[in-house]
C-alpha positions in Angstrom: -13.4 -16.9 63.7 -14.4 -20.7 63.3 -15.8 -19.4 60.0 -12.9 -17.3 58.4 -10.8 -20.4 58.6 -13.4 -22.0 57.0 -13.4 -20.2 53.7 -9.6 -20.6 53.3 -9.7 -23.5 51.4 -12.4 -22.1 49.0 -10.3 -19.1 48.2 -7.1 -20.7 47.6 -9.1 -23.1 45.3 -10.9 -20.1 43.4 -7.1 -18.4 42.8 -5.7 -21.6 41.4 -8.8 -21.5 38.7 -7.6 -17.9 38.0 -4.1 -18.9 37.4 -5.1 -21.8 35.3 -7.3 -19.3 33.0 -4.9 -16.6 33.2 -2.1 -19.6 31.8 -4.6 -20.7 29.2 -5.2 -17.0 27.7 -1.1 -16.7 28.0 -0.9 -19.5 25.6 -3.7 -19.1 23.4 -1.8 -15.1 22.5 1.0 -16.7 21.9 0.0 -19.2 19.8 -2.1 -16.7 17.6 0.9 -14.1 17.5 2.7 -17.0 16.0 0.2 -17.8 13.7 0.0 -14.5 12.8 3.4 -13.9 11.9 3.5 -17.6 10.3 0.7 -15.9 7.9 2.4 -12.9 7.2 5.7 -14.9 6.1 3.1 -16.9 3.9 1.8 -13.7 2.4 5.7 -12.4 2.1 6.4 -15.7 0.1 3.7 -15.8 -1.9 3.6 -12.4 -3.0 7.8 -13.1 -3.9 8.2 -13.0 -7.7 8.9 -16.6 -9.5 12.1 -16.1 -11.7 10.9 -17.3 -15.5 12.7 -17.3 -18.8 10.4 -15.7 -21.6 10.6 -16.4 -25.3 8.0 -14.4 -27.7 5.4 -16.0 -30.1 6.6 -15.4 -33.7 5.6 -16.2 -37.1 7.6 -18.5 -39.4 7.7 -20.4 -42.5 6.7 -24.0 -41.3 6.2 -27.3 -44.6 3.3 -29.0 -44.3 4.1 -32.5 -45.0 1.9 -35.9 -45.0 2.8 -38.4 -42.8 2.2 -41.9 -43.1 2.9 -45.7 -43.3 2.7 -48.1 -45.6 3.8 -51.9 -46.7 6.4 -51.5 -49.9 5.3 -54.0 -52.9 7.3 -54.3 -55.9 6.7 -52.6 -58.9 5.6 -55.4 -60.8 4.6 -58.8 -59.2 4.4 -61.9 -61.5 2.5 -65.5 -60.7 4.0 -68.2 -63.1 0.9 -70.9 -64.1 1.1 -73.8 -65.7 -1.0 -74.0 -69.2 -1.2 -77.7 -69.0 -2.7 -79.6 -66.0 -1.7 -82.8 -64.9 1.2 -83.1 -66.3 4.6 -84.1 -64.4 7.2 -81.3 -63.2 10.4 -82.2 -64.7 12.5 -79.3 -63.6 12.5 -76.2 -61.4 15.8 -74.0 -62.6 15.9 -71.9 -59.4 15.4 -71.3 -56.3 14.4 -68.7 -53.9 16.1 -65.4 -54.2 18.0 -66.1 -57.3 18.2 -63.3 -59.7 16.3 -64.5 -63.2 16.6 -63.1 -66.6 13.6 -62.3 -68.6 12.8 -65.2 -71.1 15.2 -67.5 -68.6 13.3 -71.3 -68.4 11.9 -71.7 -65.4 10.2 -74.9 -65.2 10.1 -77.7 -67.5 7.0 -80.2 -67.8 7.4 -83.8 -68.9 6.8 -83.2 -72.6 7.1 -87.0 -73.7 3.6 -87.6 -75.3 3.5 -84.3 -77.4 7.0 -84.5 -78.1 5.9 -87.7 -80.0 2.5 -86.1 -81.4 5.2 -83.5 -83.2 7.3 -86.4 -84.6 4.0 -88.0 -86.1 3.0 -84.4 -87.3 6.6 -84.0 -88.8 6.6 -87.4 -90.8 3.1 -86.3 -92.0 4.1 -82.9 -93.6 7.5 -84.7 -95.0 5.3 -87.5 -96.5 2.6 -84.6 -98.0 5.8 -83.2 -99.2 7.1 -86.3 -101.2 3.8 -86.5 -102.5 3.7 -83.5 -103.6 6.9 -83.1 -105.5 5.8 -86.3 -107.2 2.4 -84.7 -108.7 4.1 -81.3 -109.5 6.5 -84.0 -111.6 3.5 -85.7 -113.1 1.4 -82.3 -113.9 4.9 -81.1 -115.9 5.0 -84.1 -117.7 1.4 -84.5 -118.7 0.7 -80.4 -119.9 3.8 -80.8 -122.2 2.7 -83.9 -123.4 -0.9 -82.1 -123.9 1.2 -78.8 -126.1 2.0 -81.3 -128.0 -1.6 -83.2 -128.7 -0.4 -86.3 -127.2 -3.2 -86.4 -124.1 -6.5 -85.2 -123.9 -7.2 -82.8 -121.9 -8.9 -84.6 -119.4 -6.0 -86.6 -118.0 -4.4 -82.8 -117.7 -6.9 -81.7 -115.7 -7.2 -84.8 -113.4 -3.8 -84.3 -112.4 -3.9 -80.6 -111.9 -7.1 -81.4 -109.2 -4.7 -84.1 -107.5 -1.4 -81.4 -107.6 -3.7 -78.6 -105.8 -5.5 -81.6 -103.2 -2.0 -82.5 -102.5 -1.0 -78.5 -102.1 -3.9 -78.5 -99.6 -3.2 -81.6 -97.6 0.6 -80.2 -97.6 -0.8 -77.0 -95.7 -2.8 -79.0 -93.2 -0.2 -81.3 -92.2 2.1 -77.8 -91.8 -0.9 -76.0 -89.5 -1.3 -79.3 -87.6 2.6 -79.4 -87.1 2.9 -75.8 -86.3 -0.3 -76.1 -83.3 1.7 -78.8 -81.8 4.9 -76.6 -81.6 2.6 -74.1 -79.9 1.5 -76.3 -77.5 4.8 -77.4 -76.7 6.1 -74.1 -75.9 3.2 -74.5 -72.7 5.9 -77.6 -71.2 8.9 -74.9 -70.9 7.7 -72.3 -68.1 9.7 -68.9 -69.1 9.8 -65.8 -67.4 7.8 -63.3 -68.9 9.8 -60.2 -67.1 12.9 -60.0 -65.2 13.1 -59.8 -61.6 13.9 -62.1 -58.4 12.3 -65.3 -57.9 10.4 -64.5 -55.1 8.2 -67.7 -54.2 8.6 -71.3 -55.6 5.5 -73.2 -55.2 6.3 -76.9 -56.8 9.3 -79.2 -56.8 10.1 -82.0 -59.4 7.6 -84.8 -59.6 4.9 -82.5 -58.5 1.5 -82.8 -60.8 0.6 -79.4 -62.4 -2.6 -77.6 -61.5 -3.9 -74.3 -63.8 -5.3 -72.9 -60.8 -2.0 -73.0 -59.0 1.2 -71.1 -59.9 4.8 -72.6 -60.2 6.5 -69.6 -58.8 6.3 -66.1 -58.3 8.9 -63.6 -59.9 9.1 -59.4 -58.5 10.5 -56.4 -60.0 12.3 -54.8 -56.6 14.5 -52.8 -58.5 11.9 -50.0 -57.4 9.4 -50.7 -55.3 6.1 -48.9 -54.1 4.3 -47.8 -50.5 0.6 -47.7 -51.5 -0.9 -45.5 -48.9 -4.2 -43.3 -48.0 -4.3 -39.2 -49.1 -6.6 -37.3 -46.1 -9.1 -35.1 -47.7 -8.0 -32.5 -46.2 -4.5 -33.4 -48.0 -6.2 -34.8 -51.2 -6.1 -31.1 -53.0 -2.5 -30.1 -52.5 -1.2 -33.8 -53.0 0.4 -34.0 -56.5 1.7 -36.4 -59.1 5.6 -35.9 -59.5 6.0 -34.8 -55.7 8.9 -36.2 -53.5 9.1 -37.7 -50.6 11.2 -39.9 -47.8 11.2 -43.3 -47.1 12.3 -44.9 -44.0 12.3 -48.8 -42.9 12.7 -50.3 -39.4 15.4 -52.5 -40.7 17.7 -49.6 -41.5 17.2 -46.9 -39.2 18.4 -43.5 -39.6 18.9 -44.1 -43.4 16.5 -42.1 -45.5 15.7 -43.6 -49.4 14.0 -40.9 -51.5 10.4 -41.4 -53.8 8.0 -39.9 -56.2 4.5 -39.7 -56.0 3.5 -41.5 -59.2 0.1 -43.0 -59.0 -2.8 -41.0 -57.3 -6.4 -41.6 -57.4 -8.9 -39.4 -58.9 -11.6 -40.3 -56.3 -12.0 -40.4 -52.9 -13.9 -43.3 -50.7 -16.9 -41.9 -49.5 -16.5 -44.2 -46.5 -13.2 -43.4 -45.3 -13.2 -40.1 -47.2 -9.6 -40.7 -48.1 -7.6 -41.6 -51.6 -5.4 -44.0 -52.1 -2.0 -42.6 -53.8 1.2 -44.8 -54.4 5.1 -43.6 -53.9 7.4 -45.1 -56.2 11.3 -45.4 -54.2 14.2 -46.5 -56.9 15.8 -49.8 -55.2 18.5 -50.2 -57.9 20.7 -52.3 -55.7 18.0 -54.3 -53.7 18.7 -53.1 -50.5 15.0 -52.4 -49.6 12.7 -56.0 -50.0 8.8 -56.0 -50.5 7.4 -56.7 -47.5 9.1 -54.2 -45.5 6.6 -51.5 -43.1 7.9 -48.3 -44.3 7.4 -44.4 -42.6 6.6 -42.4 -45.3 6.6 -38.0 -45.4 5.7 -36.1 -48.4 6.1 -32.6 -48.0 3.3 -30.6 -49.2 3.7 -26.8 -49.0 5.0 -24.2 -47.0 2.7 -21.8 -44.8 3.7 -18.9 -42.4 2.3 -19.8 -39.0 2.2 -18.7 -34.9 5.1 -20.8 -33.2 6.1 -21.4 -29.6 8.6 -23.1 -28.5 7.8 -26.8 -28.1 9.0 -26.9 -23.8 6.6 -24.0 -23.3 3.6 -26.2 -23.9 2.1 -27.9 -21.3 -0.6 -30.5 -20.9 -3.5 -30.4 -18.6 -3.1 -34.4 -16.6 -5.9 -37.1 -18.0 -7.1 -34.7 -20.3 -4.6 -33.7 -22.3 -5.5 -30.4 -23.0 -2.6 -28.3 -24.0 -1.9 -24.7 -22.5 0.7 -22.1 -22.2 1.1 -19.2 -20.0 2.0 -16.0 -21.1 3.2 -12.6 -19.1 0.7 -9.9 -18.8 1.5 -6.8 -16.3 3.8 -9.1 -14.1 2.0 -12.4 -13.9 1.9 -15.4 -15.4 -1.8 -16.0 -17.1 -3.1 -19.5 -18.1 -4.0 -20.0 -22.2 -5.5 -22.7 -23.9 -4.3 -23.5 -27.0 -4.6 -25.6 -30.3 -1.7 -26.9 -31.3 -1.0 -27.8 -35.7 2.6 -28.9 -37.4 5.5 -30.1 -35.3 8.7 -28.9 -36.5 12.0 -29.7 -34.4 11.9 -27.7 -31.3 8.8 -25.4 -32.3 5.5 -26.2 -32.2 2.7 -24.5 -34.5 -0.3 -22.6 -32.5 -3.3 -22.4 -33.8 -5.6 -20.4 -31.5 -4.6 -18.9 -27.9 -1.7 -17.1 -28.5 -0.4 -14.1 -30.6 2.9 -13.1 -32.4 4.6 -11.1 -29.7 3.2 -12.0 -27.2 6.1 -13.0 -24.4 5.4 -17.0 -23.5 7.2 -18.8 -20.5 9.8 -21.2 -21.7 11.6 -22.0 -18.3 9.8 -22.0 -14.7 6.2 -22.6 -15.7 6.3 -25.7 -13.4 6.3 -23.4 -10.8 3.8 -21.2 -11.5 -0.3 -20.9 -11.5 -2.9 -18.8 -13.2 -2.1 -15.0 -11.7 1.5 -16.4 -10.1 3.6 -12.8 -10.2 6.4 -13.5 -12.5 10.0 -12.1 -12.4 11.5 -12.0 -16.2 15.2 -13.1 -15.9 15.7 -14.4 -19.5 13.8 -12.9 -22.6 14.5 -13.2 -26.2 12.8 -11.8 -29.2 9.7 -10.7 -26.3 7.8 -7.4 -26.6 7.8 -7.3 -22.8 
């Protein structure tokens, strides 16, 4: 009996374990019914359709154009040097930004000593002059006086020598005269072409210096973006072409060029040429100076387009892709992407005319993702 009550204590003990287990097993089905079911509503989700908008690959006529940038430099560009060094600036006519006429003085040199050289040379040719006239008198006089046998023929000849020495001396003092009138022209600084005055470089008391200039006159009335031709471009790029200018300091405003000046070679370093668009600037709006967004259009080619939201980039690569419907999913391409026009985008490689490309919803989609089409247009599918 003493025992029996013994083993109480044990069996209680042993049926609490049981209980425990029995609880643990309880919760452990539960827990995997509910994971199950959790699963399945996964499965249920995944397998739902995504809703996407489709629009179909299709060829169409897109222009190749060249684009590029540039500085624009007048047309002509004109450094104004002084002939004579050392001497004095008396005047500078204009300044910076006035408008000067072609042969308009520009700058005027102190011309005091040649001015007085000339006055020398002028009093020589008058008195060879005077001279002269008086022989031509005397030569008259003497070869009548000779028709009639009152000279010999020796005082006839003497003055003829002296009327042809002073003829000669006469000519000299005229070339001498004339060389100083030539050099004088060098102390009145014209302007060979007509243009804007660009740069002044001297004021008035300033010493001249050949190897510097006195000012700087530009043609702007049209000016010129010199700029590099691809090689890939260099065959199709012609003399006589159009293009479009634009300038940061007038935005939205589009001046008009033609291609005027291309090279016939390319640098073999840079494999490129260098070509020159001429843009009329009749009323000076544009300056040189200015950077300038140049596009020539080149020709027009028939090409695979998407539309430019269905591409996609891979992050930190770049890598552009696509994903087009096959059979009820969305598949993954790669593509190579050429011209950029408005809201279409040229493909390369990857894709074919036809073929139905997402344009909405491929944010929400991966490689094999089932697809539900909800918008199409122009799609084979």
């Amino acid at each position: 009996m003493a025992d029996f009550e013994h083993q109480k204590p044990k069996r209680r003990q042993a049926m609490v374990v049981l209980l425990g287990l029995a609880a643990v097993l309880l919760v452990a089905s539960a827990f995997n019914v509910v994971r199950v079911r959790s699963r399945s509503a996964e499965t249920k989700q995944a397998a739902a359709a995504v809703p996407v908008a489709v629009r179909a690959a299709r060829t169409a006529s897109m222009e190749e154009t060249l684009k590029t940038t540039g500085d624009l430099f007048p047309i002509q560009d004109v450094y104004l040097y002084p002939a004579v060094p050392g001497k004095k600036v008396l005047q500078v006519l204009f300044e910076r930004g006035d408008a000067v006429p072609e042969g308009a003085l520009v700058g005027r040199l102190d011309d005091g000593q040649i001015a007085a050289q000339m006055r020398q040379a002028e009093a020589a040719v008058s008195a060879a002059r005077i001279q002269l006239e008086l022989l031509e008198k005397d030569r008259v006089r003497l070869e009548n006086l000779y028709r009639e046998k009152a000279v010999a023929k020796q005082r006839v000849d003497h003055i003829r020598a002296e009327h042809r020495a002073a003829q000669a001396r006469l000519a000299e003092a005229q070339e001498a005269l004339r060389a100083l009138k030539e050099l004088h022209k060098d102390f009145f600084l014209r302007a060979p072409m007509g243009g804007i005055l660009a740069e002044r470089y001297v004021d008035p008391g300033n010493l001249t210096d050949t190897r510097k200039p006195i000012a700087r006159i530009t043609d702007e009335t049209v000016l010129k973006v010199v700029f590099h031709v691809p090689e890939k471009d260099f065959g199709v790029l012609r003399s006589g072409m159009k293009g479009l200018c634009l300038v940061d300091a007038f935005p939205g405003r589009t001046f008009e060029g033609v291609v005027r000046v291309t090279s016939p070679v390319l640098d073999p370093r840079t494999r490129t040429a260098m070509a020159e668009l001429h843009v009329p600037n009749r009323d000076l709006t544009l300056r040189s100076g200015m950077f300038a967004h140049v596009t020539i259009p080149l020709r027009t080619r028939d090409v695979v387009v998407v539309d430019r939201d269905a591409v996609v980039r891979l992050p930190g690569t770049g890598q552009p892709y696509v994903f087009v419907v096959e059979g009820g999913v969305a598949r993954m391409r790669n593509v190579r992407l050429g011209m950029e026009q408005q809201t279409v985008v040229e493909v390369t490689e990857g894709v074919q005319p036809g073929e139905p490309v997402l344009v909405r919803g491929q944010n929400r989609v991966v490689d094999g993702s089932p697809v539900e089409i909800t918008a199409a247009e122009g799609s084979q599918s």
